[in-house]
Each structure stands twice: as structure tokens, then as C-alpha cells.
C-alpha positions in Angstrom: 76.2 116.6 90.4 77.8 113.5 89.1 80.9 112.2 89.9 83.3 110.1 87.6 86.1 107.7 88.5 88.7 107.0 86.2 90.9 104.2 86.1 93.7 103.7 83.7 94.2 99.8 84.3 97.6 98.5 84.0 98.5 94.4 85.2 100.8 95.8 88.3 99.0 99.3 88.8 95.8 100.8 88.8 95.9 105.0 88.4 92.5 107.0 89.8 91.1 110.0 89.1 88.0 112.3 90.3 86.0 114.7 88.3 85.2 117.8 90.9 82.8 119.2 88.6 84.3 119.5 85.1 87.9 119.0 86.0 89.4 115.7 86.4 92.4 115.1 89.6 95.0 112.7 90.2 93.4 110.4 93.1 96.0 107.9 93.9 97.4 104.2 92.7 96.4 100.6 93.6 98.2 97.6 93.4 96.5 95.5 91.3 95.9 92.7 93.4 92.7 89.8 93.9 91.4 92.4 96.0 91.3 95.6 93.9 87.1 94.8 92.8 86.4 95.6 96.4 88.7 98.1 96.9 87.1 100.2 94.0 83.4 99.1 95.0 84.3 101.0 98.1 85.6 103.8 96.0 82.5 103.7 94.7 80.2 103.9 97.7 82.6 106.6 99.7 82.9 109.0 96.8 79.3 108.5 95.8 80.7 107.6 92.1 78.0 107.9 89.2 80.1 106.5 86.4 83.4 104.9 86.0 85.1 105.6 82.8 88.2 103.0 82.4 90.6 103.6 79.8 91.0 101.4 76.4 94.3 101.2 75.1 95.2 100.1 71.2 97.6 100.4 69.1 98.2 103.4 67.4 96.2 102.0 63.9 93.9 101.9 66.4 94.2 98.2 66.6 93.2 96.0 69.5 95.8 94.2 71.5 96.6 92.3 74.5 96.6 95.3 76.8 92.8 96.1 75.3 91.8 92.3 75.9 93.0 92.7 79.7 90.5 95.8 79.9 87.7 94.3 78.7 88.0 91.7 80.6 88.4 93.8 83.9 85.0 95.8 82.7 83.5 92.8 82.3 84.3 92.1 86.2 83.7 95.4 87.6 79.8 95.8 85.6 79.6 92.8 87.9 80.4 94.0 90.9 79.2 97.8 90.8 75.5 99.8 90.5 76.9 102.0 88.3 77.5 102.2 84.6 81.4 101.6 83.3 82.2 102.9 79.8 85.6 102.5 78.1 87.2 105.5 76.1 90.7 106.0 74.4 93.1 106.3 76.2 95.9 106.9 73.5 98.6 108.5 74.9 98.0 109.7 78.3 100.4 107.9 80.0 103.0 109.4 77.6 102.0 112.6 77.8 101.9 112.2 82.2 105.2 111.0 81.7 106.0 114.3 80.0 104.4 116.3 82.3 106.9 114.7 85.0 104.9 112.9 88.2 107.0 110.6 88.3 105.6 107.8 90.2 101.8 109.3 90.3 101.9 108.6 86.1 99.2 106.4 86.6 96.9 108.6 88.1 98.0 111.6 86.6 97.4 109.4 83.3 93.9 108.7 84.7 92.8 112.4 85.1 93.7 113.5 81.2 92.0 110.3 80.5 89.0 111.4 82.0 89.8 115.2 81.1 89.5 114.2 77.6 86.6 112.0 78.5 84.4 115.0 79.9 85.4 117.8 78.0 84.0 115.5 74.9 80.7 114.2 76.8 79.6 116.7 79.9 78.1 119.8 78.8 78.7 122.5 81.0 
């Protein structure tokens, strides 16, 4: 069965999720930090991940900005550094709506597991 890492990247945080088969779970944050590409490689290897699906912020015309530059500059490091394939998807408005939802300070992962909801309900078939 595969398993799916999803990161909603931020310049302080880092928010992780699972998939356990078609649902996506909060995992936990990391500082973002020199050390966070081996950090996830060992994420990676321990959870035996077979894709990492990293969220791509714009703007709400669906415009690039700064925040999707930093992104695509952190997939760009981590195809580097990991075996396994790391796609980008839109990540509009989950950390709103994890706001909403109230976790307080576990927004970022809980903003990484609708992330990678929305990602699998639109790409795994069940």
C-alpha cells in the first residue's frame, strides 16, 4: 500500500501528515531549521513513504507569489535528497480552514492532512 507524506511548508514551521490508507492524519511540526532535509529523509525511510505531496500556495487569482517561490525552491532540494517522487498540489485554504476547525498550535499539520485529503480523494482510487 503506498504511503504519502504531506508537508505544508511554511519559513518557521513545517506541518506533516500521513495517509493510513485513504485518510490523511495530522503527524506533527518541525522547525524549519538547516537540518529539516534530513530530518524528513528519515521520515521517509521510517514510515516507508512512497510519495511526498508538498503544498503550493498562490494567491487567490491563482497567482504565484513569494510564498510559492519558497516551495519550489524547497522541492527542488528535497527531489535532491529523497528516492521518491515529490509533487506539489494547491494548497488554497487549508490552513484557514485548520484554523477554523480549532488546533490551535497543530494548524500546520492539521493543514497538512486536508492538504493531502484533498490530494487523495482527487488522485487515489479506491
Amino acid at each position: 500500500m503506498d504511503v504519502y507524506l504531506g508537508i505544508d511548508y511554511g519559513k518557521r514551521k513545517i506541518g506533516l501528515s500521513l495517509s493510513a490508507g485513504n485518510v490523511a492524519v495530522p503527524l506533527y511540526i518541525l522547525q524549519n531549521s538547516p537540518s529539516v532535509i534530513e530530518e524528513l529523509k528519515n521520515i521517509v525511510k521510517q514510515e516507508r513513504i512512497t510519495k511526498i505531496v508538498l503544498g503550493l500556495p498562490t494567491n487567490s487569482q491563482n497567482q504565484e507569489t513569494q510564498a510559492t517561490r519558497n516551495v519550489l525552491a524547497f522541492q527542488e532540494e528535497l527531489i535532491g535528497s529523497v528516492d521518491v517522487p515529490v509533487e506539489t498540489f494547491d494548497e488554497r485554504l487549508t490552513s484557514r480552514q485548520a484554523q477554523r476547525m480549532g488546533s490551535g498550535s497543530k494548524d500546520d499539520a492539521h493543514a497538512a492532512a486536508l492538504l493531502l485529503q484533498s490530494y487523495i480523494d482527487r488522485h487515489v482510487s479506491i
